[in-house]
N, C-alpha and C positions, 0 to 999 in steps of 0.2 A: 276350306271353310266358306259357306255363302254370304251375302251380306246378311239378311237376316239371321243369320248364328251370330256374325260378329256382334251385329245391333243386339243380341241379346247378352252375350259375356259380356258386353260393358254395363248397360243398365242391371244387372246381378251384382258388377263388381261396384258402380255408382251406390248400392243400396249397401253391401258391406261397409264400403270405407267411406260414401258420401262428398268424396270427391278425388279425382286422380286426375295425372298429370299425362300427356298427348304422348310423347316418349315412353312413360310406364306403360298404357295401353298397348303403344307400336310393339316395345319388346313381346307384350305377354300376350297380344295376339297375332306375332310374328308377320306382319304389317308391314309397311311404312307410315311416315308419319301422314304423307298427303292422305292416305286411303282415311287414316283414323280422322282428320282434318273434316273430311267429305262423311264421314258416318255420324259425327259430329254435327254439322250443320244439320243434316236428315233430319235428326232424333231431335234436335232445340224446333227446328220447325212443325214438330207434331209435338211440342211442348213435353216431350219425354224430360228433356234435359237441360241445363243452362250453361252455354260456354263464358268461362272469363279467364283470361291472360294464361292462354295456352293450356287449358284446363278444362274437367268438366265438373258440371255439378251438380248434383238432384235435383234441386229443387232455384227457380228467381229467386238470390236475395236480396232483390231491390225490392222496398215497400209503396205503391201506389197511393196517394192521397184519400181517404174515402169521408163518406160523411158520417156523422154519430149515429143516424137512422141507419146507415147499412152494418156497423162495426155491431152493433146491440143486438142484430140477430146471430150473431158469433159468436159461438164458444161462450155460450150463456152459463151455463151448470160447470164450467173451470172457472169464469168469470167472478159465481156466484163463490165457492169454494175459498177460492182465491181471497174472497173479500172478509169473507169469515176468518180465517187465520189471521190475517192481517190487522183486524177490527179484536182479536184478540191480545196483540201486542197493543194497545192502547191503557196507561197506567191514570189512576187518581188524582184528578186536577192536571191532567197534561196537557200539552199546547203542538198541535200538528200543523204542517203544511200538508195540503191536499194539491195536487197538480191537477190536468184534465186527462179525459177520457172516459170509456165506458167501463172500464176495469175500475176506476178509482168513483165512479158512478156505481158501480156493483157494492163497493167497500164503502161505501157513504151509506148503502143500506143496510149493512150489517152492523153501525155504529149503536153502541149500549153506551152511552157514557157511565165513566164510573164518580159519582158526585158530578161535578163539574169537568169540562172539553172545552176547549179554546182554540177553535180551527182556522186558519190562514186561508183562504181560497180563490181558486185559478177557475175552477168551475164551476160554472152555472146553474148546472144541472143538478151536481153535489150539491152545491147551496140550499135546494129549494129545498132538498131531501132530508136535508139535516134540521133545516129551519121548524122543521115539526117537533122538534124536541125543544123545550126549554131550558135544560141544561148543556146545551153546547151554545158556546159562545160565536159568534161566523162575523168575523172578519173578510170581508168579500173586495179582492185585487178589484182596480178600477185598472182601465186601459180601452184597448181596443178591441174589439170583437172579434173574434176568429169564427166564423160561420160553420167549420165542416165541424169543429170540437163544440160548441157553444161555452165558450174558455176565452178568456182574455191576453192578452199578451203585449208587449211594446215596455217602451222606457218606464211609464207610470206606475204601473203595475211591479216591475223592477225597484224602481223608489222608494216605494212603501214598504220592500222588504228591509229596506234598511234597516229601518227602526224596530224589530224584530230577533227575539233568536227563541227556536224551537228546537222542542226534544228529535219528534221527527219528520222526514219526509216520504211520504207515499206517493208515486212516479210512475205513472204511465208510460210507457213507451210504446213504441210501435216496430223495434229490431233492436236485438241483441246478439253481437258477432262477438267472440271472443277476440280474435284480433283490431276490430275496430272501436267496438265498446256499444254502447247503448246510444240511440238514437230515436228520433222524430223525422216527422215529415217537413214540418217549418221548422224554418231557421229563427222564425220568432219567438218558436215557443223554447228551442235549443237555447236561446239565451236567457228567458227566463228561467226554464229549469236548474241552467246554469247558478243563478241567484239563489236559486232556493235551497239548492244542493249547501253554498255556504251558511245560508239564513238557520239552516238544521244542524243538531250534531251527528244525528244518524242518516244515511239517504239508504229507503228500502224500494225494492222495485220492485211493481207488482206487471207481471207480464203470463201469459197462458202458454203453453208450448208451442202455439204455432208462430209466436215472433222470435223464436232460439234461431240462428243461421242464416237472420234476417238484416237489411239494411236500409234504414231512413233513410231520406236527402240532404239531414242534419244530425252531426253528431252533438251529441249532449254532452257526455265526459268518456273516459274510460276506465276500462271495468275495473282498475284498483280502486278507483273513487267511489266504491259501490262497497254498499256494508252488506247487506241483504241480501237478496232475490227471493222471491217466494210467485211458486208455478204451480203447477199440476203433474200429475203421471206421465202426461204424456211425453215428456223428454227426455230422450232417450240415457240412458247410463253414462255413456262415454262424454255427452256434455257437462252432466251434473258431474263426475268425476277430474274432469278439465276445469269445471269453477270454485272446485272446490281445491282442486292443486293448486288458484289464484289467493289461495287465502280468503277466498270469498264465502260467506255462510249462506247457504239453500236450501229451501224451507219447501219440502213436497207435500202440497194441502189436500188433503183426502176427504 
């Protein structure tokens, strides 16, 4: 077998199972481990592939920092979708926390209050958007500025949850690992999250498929602490099957 065969029965067998182990490869391409080692490095340097702890794996699930300008041309029309569903689970004089992002920015525009909305808010940008209605109530987190979200975060903003409790929470994130849980890129916002997660009795999280297999710099909670999930089509079966073995309820918005 030449290396370019080999490089190709692994990316085939990467896209099957989406990740395998240096060993499983060696055997099933009757190898050694160094060779698979060295085929490995190749294919992550032409970005085919991501090596971690003896392993390979389709796709980086490390999440990069980006700005709200870059994240808003993304996954616009799941974003949008996403927000509608979501913006449908909102009941009669209810009281939400809204976190940041462009997702929970999509879901601010799909908001209809039904009578009166009483919104908690992490975002700025949701703020202004809801501020057009007079039937929502906007309660707006004071803190510190987070520049790439235009979202607050720090102790202050934590504090005032105190004196709060709401029905629910709508959560951005930016990776979703089923072994590691849901995550952010700051550690700042990881802890508010954290707060709001208890300030709510429900926490739903609004993410698109392409954060499924993905990993922040900061974990938020893990995935028992998650009532919801509501995505898009585009993730694949074997995930929504795996979140749903957690006891976890997932909501695919069309």
């Amino acid at each position: 077998m030449t290396k370019e065969e080999r490089h190709n029965l692994i990316l085939e067998t990467l896209i099957k199972h989406e990740s395998i182990q240096v060993s499983d490869l060696s055997s099933l391409l009757a190898v050694s481990a160094v060779t698979i080692r060295k085929d490995l490095t190749e294919l992550e340097k032409k970005n085919r592939l991501y090596r971690s702890h003896g392993r390979a794996i389709l796709i980086d699930p490390y999440i990069a920092n980006r700005s709200i300008n870059e994240k808003e041309k993304l996954a616009t029309e799941e974003k949008n979708i996403i927000g509608q569903y979501a913006a449908s689970l909102i009941t009669k004089d209810d009281s939400i926390i809204i976190a940041s992002g462009t997702t929970v920015q999509a879901f601010a525009r799909c908001i209809k209050p039904i009578h009166r909305l009483t919104v908690i808010s992490a975002s700025l940008p949701a703020s202004v958007i809801l501020a057009h209605d007079e039937a929502v109530q906007i309660i707006q987190l004071g803190g510190v500025m987070r520049h790439t979200s235009m979202s607050v975060v720090g102790r202050y903003a934590e504090t005032e949850l105190s004196d709060f409790s709401c029905s629910k929470l709508f959560l951005g994130v930016d990776g979703i690992d089923l072994d590691f849980g849901i995550t952010t890129t700051d550690v700042r916002e990881a802890e508010l999250n954290r707060v709001m997660m208890r300030t709510a009795q429900k926490t739903i999280v609004l993410a698109d498929s392409s954060k499924f297999r993905r990993r922040g710099f900061s974990k938020i909670a893990s995935m028992n602490e998650v009532d919801l999930i509501i995505t898009d089509a585009g993730v694949p079966d074997k995930i929504v099957h795996s979140i749903e073995d957690l006891g976890i309820e997932i909501a695919i918005a069309q």
